[in-house]
C-alpha positions as CSV (number, residue, x, y, z in Angstrom):
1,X,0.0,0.0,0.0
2,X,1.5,3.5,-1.1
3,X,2.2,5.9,1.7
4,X,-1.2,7.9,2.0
5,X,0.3,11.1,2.9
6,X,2.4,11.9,-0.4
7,X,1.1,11.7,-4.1
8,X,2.9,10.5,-7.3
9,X,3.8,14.2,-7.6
10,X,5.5,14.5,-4.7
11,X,3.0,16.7,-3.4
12,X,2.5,16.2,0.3
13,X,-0.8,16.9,2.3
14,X,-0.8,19.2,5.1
15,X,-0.8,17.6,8.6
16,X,-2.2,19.1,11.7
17,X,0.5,18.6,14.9
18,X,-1.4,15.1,15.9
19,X,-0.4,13.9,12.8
20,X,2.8,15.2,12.8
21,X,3.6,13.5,16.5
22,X,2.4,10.8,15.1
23,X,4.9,10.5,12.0
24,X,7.9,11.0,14.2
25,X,6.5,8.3,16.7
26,X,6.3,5.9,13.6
27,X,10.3,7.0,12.4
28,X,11.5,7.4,16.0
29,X,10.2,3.7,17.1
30,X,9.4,1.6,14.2
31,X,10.0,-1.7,15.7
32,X,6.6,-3.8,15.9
33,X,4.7,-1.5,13.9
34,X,5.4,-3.2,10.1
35,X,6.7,-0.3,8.4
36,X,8.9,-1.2,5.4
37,X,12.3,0.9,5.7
38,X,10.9,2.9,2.2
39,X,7.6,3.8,4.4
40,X,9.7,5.3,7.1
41,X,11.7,7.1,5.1
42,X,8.5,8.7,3.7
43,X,6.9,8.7,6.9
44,X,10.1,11.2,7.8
45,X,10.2,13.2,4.4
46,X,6.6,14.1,5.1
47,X,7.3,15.6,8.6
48,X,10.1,17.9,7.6
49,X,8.2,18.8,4.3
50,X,5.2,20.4,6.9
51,X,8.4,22.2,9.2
52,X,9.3,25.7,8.5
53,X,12.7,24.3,7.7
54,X,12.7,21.0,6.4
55,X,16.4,20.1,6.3
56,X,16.7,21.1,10.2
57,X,13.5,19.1,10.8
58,X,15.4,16.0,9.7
59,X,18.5,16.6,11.7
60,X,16.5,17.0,14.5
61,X,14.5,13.8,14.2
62,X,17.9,11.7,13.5
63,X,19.8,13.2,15.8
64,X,17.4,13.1,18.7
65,X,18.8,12.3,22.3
66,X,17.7,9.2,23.2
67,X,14.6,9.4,25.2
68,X,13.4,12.0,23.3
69,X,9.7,12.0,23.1
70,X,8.0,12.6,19.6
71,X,5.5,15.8,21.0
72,X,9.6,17.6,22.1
73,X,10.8,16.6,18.5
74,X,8.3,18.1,16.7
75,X,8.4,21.3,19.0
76,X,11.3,21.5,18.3
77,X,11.4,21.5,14.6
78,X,8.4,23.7,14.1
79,X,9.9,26.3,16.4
80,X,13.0,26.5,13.8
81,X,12.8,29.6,11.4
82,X,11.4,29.4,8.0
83,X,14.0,28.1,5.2
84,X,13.2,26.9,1.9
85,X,14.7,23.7,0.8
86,X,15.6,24.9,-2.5
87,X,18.2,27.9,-1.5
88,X,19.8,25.7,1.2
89,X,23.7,25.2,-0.4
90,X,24.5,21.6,-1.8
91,X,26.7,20.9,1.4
92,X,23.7,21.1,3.3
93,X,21.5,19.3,1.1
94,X,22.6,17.5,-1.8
95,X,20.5,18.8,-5.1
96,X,19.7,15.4,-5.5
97,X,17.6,15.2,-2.1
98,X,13.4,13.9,-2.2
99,X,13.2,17.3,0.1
100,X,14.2,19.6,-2.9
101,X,11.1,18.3,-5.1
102,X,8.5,17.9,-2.6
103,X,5.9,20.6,-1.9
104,X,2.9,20.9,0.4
105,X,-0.4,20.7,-1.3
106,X,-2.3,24.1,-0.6
């Protein structure tokens, strides 16, 4: 079953903060919940596409201190300041990265 949060144009839908907690729950502790390795790595694209600064987002989720909850991760990453994928510099994020040609659906 295709990950229901991103279409086939890597557009992603909009989650509201429940969801969001939810996502990083799913990336953060995967074990026992089925998840192929390709539907986590969605699972985390599609949180940092709804952060103001996607590429932070996902350095925060994978560099998490252990213990971490998933509600302080994802304060954490939406308190970060707005930056678009797309000007971030290739040593921050390759030009080849998913987070690059993903946008939100309006």
């Amino acid at each position: 079953m295709p990950y229901s949060h991103l279409t086939e144009d890597n557009m992603a839908k909009k989650l509201q903060r429940e969801e969001l907690v939810e996502l990083v729950e799913h990336v953060m502790h995967p074990k026992g919940k089925g998840f192929t390795s390709e539907q986590i790595n969605q699972k985390l694209l599609q949180f940092c596409i709804n952060c103001p600064d996607p590429a932070a987002s996902m350095d925060i989720v994978i560099n998490a201190p252990r213990g971490s909850t998933a509600e302080a991760v994802v304060s954490k990453a939406l308190a970060c300041p707005p930056r678009d994928p797309n000007g971030l510099p290739e040593s921050e994020l390759p030009s080849s990265h998913p987070l690059r040609r993903m946008k939100l659906e309006n």
